[in-house]
KOLKOLGU-357655 format. One record per residue (C-alpha): residue in three letters; x, y, z; residue number from 1. Coordinates in steps of 0.05 Angstrom, whole numbers. Layout:
N
dogu_xx_yy_zz_fiti
ALA_X_Y_Z_NUM;
...
//
This chain:
94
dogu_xx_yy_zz_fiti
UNK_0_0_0_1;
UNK_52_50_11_2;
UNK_87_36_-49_3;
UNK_25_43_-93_4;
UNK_18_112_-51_5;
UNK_98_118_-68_6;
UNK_82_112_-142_7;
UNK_13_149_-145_8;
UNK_45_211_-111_9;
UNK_107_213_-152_10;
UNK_53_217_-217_11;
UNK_13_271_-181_12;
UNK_69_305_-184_13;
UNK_95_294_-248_14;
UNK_35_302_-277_15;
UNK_29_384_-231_16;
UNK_102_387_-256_17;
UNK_77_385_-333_18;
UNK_11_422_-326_19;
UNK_54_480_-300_20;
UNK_104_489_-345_21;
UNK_51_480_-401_22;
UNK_9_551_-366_23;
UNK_78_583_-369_24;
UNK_74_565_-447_25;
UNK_9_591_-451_26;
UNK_19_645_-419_27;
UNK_77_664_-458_28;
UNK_46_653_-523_29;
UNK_-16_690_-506_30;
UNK_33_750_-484_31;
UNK_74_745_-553_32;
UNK_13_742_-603_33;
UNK_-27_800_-561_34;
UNK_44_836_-566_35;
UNK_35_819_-655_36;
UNK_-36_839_-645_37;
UNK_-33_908_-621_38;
UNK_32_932_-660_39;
UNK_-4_912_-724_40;
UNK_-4_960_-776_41;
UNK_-63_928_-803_42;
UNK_-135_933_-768_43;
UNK_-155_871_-739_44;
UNK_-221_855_-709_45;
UNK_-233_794_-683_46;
UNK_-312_761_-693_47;
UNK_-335_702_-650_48;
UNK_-409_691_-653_49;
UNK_-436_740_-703_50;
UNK_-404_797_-657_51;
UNK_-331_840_-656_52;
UNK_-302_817_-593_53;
UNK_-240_851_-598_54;
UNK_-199_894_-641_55;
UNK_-120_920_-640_56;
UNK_-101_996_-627_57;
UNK_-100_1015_-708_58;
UNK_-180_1005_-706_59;
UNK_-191_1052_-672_60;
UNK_-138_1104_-705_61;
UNK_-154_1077_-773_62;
UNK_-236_1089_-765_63;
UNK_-230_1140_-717_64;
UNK_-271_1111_-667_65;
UNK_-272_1078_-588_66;
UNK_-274_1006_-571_67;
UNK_-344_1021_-546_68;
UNK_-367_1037_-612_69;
UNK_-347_971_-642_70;
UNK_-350_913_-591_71;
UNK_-410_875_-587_72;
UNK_-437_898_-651_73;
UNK_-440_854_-715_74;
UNK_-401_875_-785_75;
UNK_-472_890_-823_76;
UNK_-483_944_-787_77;
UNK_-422_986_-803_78;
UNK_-442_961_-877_79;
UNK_-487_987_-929_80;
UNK_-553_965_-919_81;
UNK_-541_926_-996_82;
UNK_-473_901_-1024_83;
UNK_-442_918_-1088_84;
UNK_-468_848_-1107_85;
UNK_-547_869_-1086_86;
UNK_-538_820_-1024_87;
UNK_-563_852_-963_88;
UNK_-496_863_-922_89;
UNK_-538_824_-857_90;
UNK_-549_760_-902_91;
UNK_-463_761_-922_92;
UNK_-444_773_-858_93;
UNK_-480_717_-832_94;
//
């Protein structure tokens, strides 16, 4: 019994030894592309269910707006209410 404890302990911490260094990963990959993000050149906004989410710094200086303007809204309505095609900009963007 103790050596099954021996062994099952030794895992734990193995296993707490990997999970750890794998957050530092994370973490420093998250810090590294956030970095890329924001000293874009480019205007990036980021959609996740039909909504911006986020965007980087040259958003806002490139359409002279705040983030409150653009997060939590969806693309169609900084659209035309039609496309160039004749499709309404709500039906593309979905």
């Amino acid at each position: 019994l103790l050596y099954t404890s021996y062994i099952y302990g030794n895992a734990l911490t193995d296993n707490y030894s990997k999970i750890e260094k794998q957050n530092i990963e994370l973490s420093d990959n998250e810090k590294k592309y956030r970095r890329l993000f924001e000293s874009s050149n480019d205007a990036i906004i980021l959609i996740d269910n039909k909504s911006y989410f986020d965007c980087n710094l040259k958003t806002f200086s490139l359409f002279q707006c705040t983030k409150e303007y653009i997060i939590s809204k969806e693309p169609h309505l900084f659209s035309p209410e039609f496309q160039p095609d004749g499709q309404a900009s709500k039906e593309k963007a979905d």
